[in-house]
C-alpha positions in Angstrom: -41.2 13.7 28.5 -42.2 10.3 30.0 -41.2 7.3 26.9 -43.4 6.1 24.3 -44.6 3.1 22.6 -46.4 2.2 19.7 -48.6 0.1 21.8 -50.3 3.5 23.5 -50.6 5.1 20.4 -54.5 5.7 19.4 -56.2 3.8 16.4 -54.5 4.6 13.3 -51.4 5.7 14.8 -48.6 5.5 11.5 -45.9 4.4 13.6 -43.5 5.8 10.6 -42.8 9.8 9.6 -44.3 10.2 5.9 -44.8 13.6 5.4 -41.6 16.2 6.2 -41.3 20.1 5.8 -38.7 21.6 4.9 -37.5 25.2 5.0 -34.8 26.0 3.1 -35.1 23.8 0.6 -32.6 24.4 -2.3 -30.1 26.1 0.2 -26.6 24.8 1.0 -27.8 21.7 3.3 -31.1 21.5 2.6 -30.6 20.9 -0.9 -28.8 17.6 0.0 -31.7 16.6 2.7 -34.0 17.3 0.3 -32.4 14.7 -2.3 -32.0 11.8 0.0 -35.4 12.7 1.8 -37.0 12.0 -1.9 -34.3 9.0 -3.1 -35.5 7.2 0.2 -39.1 6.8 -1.4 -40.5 7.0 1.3 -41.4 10.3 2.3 -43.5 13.4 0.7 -41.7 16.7 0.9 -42.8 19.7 1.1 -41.1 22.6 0.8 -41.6 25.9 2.8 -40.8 29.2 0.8 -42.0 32.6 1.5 -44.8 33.8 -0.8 -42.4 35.8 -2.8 -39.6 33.3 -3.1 -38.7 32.1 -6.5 -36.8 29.4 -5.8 -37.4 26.5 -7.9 -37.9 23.3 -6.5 -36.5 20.0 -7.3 -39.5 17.2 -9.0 -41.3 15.5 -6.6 -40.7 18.5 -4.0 -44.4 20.1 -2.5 -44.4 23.9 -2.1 -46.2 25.4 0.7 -46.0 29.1 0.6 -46.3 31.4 4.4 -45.8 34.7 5.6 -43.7 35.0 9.0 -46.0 37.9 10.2 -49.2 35.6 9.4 -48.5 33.1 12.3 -51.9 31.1 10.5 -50.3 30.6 7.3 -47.3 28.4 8.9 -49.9 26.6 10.8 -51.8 25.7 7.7 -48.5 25.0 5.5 -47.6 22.2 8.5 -50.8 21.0 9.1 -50.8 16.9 8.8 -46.3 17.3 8.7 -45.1 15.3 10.9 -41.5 16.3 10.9 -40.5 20.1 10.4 -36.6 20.6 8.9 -35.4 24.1 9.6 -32.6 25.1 7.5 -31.7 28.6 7.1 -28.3 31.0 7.6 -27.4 31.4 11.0 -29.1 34.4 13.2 -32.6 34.0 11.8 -33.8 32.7 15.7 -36.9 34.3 15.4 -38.2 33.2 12.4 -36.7 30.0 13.5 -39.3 30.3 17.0 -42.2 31.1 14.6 -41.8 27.9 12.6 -41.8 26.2 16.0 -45.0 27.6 17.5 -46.6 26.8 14.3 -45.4 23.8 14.4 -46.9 23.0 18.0 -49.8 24.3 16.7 -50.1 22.1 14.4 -49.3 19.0 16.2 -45.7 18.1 14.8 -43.8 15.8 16.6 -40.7 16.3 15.3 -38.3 19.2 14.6 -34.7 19.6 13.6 -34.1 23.2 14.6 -31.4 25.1 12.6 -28.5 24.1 14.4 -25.3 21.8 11.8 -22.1 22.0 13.5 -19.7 20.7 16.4 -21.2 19.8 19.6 -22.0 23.3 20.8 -24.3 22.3 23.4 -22.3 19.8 25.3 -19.4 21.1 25.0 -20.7 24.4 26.7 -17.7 26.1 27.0 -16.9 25.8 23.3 -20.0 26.6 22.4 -20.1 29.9 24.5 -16.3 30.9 23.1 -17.2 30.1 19.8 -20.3 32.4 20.0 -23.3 30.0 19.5 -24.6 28.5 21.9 -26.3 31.2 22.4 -28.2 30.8 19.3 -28.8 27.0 20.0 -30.2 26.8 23.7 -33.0 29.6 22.4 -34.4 27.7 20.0 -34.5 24.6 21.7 -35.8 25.8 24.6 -38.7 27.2 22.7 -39.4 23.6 20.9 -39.8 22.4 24.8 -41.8 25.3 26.4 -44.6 24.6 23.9 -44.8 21.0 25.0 -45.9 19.9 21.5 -42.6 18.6 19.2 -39.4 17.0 20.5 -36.1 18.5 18.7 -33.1 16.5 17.0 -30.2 18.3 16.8 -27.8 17.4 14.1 -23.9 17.7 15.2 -22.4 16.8 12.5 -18.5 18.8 12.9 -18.4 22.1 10.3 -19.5 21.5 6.8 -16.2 20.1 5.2 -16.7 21.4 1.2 -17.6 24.6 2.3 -15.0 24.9 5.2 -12.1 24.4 3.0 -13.7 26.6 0.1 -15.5 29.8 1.9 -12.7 31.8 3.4 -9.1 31.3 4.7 -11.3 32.3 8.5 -12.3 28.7 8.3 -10.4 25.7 7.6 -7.2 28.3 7.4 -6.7 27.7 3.3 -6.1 30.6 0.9 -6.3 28.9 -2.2 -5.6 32.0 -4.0 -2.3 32.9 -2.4 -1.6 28.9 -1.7 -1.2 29.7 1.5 -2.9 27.8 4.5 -2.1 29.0 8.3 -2.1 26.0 10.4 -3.3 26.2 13.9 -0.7 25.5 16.4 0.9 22.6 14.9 -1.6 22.1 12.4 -2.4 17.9 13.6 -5.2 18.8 15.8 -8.4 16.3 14.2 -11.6 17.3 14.6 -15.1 15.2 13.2 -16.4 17.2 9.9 -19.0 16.3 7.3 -19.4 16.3 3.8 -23.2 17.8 3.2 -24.2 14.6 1.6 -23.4 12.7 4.8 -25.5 15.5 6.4 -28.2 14.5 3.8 -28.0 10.8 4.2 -27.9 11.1 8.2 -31.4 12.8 8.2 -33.0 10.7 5.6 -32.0 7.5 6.9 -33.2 8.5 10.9 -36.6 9.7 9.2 -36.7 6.2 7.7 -36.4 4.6 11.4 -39.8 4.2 13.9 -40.7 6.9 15.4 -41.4 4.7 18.7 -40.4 1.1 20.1 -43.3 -1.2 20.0 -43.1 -1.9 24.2 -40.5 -2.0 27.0 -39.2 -5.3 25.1 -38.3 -3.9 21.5 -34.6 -2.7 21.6 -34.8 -1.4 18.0 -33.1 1.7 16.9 -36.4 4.6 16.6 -36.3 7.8 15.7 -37.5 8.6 19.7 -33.7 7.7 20.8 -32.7 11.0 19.8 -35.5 12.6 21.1 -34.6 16.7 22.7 -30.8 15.8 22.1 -28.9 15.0 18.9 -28.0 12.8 16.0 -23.8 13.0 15.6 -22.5 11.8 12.3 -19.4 12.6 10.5 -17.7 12.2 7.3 -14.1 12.5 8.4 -11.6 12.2 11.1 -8.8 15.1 9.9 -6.5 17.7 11.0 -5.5 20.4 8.9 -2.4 18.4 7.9 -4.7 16.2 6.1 -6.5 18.3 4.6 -3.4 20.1 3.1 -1.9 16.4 1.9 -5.5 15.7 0.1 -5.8 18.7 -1.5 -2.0 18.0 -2.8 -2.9 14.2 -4.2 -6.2 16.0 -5.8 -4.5 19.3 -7.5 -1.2 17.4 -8.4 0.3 20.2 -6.7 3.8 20.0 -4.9 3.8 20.9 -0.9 6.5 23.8 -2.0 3.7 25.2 -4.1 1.9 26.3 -0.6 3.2 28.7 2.0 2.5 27.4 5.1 2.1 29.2 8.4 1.6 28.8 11.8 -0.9 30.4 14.4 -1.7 29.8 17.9 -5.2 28.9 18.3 -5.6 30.8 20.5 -3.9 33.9 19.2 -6.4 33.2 16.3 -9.4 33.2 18.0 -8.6 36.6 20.0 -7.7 38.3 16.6 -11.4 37.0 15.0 -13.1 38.2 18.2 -11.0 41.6 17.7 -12.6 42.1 14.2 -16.3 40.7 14.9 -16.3 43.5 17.6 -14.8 45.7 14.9 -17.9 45.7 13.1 -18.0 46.5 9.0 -16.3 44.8 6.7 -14.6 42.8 9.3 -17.2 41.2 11.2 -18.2 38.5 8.9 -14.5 37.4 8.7 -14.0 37.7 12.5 -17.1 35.3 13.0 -15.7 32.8 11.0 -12.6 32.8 12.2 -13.5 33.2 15.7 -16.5 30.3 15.4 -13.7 28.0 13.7 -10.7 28.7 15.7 -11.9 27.4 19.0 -12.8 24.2 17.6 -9.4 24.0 17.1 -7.9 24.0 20.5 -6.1 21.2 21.6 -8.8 20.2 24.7 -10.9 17.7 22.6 -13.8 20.0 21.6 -13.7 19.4 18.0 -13.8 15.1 19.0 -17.2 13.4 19.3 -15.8 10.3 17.6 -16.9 8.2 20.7 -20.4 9.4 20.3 -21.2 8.4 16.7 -24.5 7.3 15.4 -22.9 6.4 12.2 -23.9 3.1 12.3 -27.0 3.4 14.1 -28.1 5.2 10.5 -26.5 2.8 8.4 -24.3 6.0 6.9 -21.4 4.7 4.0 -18.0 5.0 4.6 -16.9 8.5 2.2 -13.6 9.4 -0.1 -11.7 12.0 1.5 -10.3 13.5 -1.7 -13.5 12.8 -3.6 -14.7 15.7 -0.9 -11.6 17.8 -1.0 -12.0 17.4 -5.1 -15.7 18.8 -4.5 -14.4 21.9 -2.3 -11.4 22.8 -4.8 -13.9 22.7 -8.0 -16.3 25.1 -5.9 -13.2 27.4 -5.0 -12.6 27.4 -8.9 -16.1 28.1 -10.2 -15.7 31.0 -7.6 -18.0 29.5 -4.6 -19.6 32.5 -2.5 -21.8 31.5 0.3 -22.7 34.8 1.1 -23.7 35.7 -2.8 -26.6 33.1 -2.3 -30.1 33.9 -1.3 
């Protein structure tokens, strides 16, 4: 896609994005993009449900309601968008490609497909023995075959509240049995992000140009990103950290926690044994299989030389502010799975 400028855009051209969809809303990320999308001031959001969801939105938050197997209603819910935010659990590709060729349709530029997480694409090899890449080149490829929208991935590390508070699979903490298995040594670091960071990151890029004015502008626009992606982080932590946070937090003594080792490795042959199990266990095995190979000692987990932080103007965050944030979900019995 050849570059663009301000200056070739036709009469009328609003050089800045006004009007976003979202979809998914009120759920785990989305409810954070959603806030600092509306604290910005600067942008009308409009929520898109299915016609028999009852969410309820926050104030200030425009609902337009679609059917996935009415391909027109998505059209008319993004008509006059001009930036489509897909967030939804993982696995939902297709209704992910019908918000896209709606969203050609109806002539939006941009689209953050629903892809939060480590840097799956460039880091192919990862992203193939972690088990989604395959879910991310799809959708991204279907953005670009309709010639329309440009995507902006967000790689942002894993979610770091809900990593330490979903399942031991993840971050490697039982806080039930205070016990946490360390991977190898337990001091591999690895970016993560707090979903307020997450929030922030998207708000403050919509905020930005969408083009430079000419050749001769060097400003930071939303078009620098354009069919690649936006990396941000919270944090720079191994496990080790995260276990010595969680102790300044809780009050808690290290001899109050079991602590065990686990190669990698080991770890993610064992998640891939019980995601090809099936039943009960494959939930558990993509977790732990998806989290484990971040953690292998070749880098994967490390785009800290790649990070638009400051490009976006994102604050510096409290570590155990977060950690305090995962360890009161883990007490008011947090269940990602339980929500809708």
């Amino acid at each position: 896609m050849s570059p663009k400028y301000t200056k070739d855009q036709p009469f009328g051209f609003n050089n800045y994005v006004t009007n976003i969809a979202i979809v998914g809303a009120t759920g785990s990320v989305g409810e954070y993009i959603t806030k600092h999308l509306l604290a910005t001031g600067k942008h009308t959001v409009t929520a898109i449900t299915r016609e028999d969801s009852k969410s309820t939105m926050p104030p200030g938050v425009k609902v337009a309601k679609i059917k996935y197997d009415q391909p027109d209603s998505i059209v008319k819910a993004l008509q006059g968008q001009q930036a489509l935010i897909i967030t939804m659990k993982t696995g939902q590709n297709e209704a992910s490609k019908r918000l896209i060729a709606a969203a050609a349709k109806a002539n939006v530029p941009w689209v953050v497909p629903n892809e939060f997480g480590p840097d799956f694409a460039t880091r192919s090899d990862m992203g193939q023995d972690s088990g989604l890449l395959a879910a991310v080149i799809p959708v991204r490829e279907a953005v670009q075959e309709h010639g329309v929208s440009s995507f902006i991935g967000q790689v942002s590390g894993f979610w770091y509240e809900y990593s330490l508070a979903t399942a031991p699979q993840a971050y490697g903490f039982d806080f039930k049995n205070k016990t946490v298995t360390f991977l190898d040594d337990g001091l591999t670091k690895m970016n993560t992000s707090t979903w307020e960071q997450c929030g922030r990151a998207l708000a403050s890029l919509f905020s930005l140009p969408q083009y430079p004015q000419d050749t001769k502008d060097e400003s930071v626009t939303i078009s620098r990103w354009a069919n690649d992606v936006v990396r941000v982080e919270s944090f720079f932590v191994s496990q080790r950290d995260m276990l010595d946070s969680i102790l300044r937090v809780t009050g808690e003594k290290e001899s109050d926690w079991t602590i065990k080792y686990q190669p990698a490795q080991e770890r993610w042959e064992e998640g891939d044994a019980m995601l090809k199990e099936g039943g009960a266990k494959f939930v558990q095995g993509y977790i732990q299989k998806m989290y484990s190979r971040v953690f292998y000692k070749d880098g994967s987990g490390d785009f800290s030389d790649k990070l638009d932080n400051e490009h976006l103007g994102l604050p510096k965050e409290d570590f155990d502010e977060a950690t305090k944030r995962a360890v009161d979900m883990v007490e008011s019995g947090y269940n990602y799975f339980a929500r809708g």
